[in-house]
C-alpha positions in Angstrom: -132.7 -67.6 17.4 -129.2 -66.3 18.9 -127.3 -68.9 16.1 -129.6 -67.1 13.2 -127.1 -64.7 12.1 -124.3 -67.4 11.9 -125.9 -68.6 9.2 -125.9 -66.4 6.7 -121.6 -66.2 7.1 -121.6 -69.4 4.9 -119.3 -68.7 2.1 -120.2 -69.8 -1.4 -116.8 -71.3 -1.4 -118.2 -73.5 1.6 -121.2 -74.2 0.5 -119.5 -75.4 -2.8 -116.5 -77.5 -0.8 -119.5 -79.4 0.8 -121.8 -80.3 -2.3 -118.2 -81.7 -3.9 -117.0 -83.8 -0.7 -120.6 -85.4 -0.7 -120.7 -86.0 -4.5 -117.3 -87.6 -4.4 -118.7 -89.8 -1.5 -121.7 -90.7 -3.2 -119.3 -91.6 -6.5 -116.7 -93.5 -4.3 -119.8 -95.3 -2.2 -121.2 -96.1 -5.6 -118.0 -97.2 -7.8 -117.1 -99.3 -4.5 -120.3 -101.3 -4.7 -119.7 -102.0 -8.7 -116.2 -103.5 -7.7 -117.5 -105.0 -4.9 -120.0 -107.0 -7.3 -117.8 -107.6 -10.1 -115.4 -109.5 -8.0 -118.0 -111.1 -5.9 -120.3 -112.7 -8.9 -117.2 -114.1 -10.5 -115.9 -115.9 -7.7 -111.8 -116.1 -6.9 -109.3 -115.0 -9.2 -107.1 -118.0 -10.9 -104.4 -117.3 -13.3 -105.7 -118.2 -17.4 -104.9 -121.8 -18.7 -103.8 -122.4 -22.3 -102.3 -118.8 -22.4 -98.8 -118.5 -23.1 -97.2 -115.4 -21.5 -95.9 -113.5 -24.5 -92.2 -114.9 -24.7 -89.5 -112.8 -23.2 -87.5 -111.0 -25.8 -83.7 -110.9 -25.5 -80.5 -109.7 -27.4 -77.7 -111.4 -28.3 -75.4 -108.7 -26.5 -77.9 -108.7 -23.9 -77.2 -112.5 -23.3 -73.6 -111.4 -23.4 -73.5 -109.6 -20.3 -72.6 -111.9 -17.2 -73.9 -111.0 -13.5 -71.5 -108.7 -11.6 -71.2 -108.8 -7.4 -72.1 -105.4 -6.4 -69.6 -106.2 -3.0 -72.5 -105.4 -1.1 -73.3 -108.5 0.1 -69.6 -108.9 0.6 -69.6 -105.6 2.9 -72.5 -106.2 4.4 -71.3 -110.2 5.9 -67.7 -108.8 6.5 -69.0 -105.7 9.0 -69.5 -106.2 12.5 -71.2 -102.7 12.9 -74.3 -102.4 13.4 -75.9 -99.2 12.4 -79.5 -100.2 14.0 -77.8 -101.3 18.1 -76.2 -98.4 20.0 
């Protein structure tokens, strides 16, 4: 009796914040299931035989270009420092 008039403070935003987080439960429980299954029935996942990956498609300037060193690995050997020890 003495928590009685508590109840009738409930906002309809509340009321409507509540119905949505357990719908969006109830749709995540649910979708979760379905994946569950799908990947369950089918047993494990192996890449597709007889497929040939779509061939990689490169220009002749593209071809052109030859690798550059950054230096960073350079900078990186060469420095005794070590940012990460004080």
């Amino acid at each position: 009796q003495q928590y009685g008039h508590y109840v009738t403070e409930v906002s309809p935003l509340q009321v409507f914040g509540l119905i949505a987080s357990i719908a969006a439960v109830c749709t995540l429980a649910m979708w979760s299931m379905t994946l569950h299954k799908s990947l369950t029935k089918a047993g494990p996942w192996r890449p597709r035989h007889g497929r040939s990956p779509a061939p990689i498609q490169t220009s002749i300037a593209a071809a052109d270009i030859d690798r550059q060193n950054s230096g960073i690995v350079m900078g990186r050997s060469s420095s005794n420092i070590s940012h990460y020890v004080s």
